[in-house]
N, C-alpha and C positions, 0 to 999 in steps of 0.2 A: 593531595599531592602524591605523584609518583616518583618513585626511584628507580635510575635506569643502570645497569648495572650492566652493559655487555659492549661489544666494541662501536668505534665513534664512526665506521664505515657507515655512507650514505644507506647502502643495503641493509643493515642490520641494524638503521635508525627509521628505516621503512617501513621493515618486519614490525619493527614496536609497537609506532604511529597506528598502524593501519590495526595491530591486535589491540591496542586499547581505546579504540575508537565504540562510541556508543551506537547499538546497534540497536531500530527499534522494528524492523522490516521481521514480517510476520512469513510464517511458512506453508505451505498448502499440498500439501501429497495426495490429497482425497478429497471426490467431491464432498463428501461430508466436510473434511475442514472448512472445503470450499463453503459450505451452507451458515456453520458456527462463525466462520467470521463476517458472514454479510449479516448475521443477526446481532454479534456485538458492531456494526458500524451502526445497524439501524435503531441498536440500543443505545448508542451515545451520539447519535445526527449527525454520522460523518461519510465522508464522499469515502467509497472504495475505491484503490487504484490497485489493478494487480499487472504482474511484471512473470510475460511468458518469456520463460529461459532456456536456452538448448546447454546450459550449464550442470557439471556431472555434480552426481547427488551428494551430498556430504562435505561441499565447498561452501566458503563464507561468500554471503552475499558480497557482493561487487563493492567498493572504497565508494565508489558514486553514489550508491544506490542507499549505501549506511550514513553515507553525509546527508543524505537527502534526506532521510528520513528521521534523523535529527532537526532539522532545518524547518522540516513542515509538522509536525510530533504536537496532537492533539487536533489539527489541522485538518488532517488527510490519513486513513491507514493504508499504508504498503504492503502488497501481499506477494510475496514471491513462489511462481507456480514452475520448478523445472518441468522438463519434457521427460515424459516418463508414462506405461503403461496404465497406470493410475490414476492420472490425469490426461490422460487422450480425449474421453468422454466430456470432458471439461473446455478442452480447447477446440474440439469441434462443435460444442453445441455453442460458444461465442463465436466462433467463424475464425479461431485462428490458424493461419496457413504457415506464417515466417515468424521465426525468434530473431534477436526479441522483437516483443510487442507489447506495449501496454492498453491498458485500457483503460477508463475510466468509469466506474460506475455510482451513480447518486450524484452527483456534481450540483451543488445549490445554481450558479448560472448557468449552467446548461438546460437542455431539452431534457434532462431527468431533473426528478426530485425528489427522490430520495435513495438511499442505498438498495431499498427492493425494488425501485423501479425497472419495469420491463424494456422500456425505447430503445434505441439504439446506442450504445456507447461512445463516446471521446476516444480515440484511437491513435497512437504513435505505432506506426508500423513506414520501414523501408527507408529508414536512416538511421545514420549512425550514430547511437544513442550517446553523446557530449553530456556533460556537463551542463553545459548552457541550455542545451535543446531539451534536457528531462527536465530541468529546474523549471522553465518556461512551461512545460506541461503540467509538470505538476502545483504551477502553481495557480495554471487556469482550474484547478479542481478544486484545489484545496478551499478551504473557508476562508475570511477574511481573519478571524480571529480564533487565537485558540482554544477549545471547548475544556471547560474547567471542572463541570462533572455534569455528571447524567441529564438529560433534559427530564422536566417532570412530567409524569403524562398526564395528557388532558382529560379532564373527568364526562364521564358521559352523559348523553343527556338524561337519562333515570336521576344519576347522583343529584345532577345538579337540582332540579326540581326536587329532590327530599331536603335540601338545605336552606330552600326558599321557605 
């Protein structure tokens, strides 16, 4: 339980809501983060969605984007990639031209399957990213159910044959 302790104004019941909201959207400044987080999606089998931002550095992800990412949490990981020198090499070698845009990467029904899959992506680009319209997207990516830990890895075929 929290205690709120500042005035009853809509504005300043905003400010609160929106700061103690759980935030589970992951961050990505470099393509190295970029790399480390497609390796933890394809370490626990989950779809990557990442979120190209023309959003200045140092701001909290978007109310929509922190809802959402509660809502689908375990699901699907959100990666949020502002626009920034750092990441230019990132958003041109995926083809992106307009912020935002999402993408979807590994999607179990999709034409990918798995997080390191190479094909072509699930793409939200050149509308207005709503509420209703990201939920919808992200929920064609997400899993059906939420992954509860690690998948185990399959043993190779050496192993297997020494156990027989």
């Amino acid at each position: 339980m929290l205690d709120y302790n500042q005035g009853r104004e809509l504005g300043d019941l905003m400010r609160y809501a929106t700061s103690t909201m759980p935030n589970y959207v992951e961050r990505i400044g470099s393509e190295a983060d970029h790399g480390k987080l497609r390796a933890k999606a394809a370490e626990w089998g989950l779809p990557l969605i990442l979120v190209f931002s023309d959003k200045a550095a140092g701001k909290e992800p978007s109310t929509t984007l922190k809802a959402l990412s509660s809502e689908f949490r375990r699901r699907v990981l959100i990666a949020e990639v502002r626009k920034h020198e750092r990441t230019a090499g990132l958003a041109n070698g995926l083809e992106v031209s307009s912020y935002p845009t999402l993408l979807c990467l590994g999607a179990k029904g999709s034409a990918q399957g798995s997080a390191t899959d190479s094909r072509k992506p699930l793409r939200f680009e050149g509308k207005q990213p709503t509420h209703g319209r990201l939920n919808t997207f992200i929920g064609k990516c997400a899993l059906g159910k939420p992954v509860a830990s690690k998948p185990k890895p399959e043993p190779s075929s050496a192993e297997g044959k020494q156990e027989l």
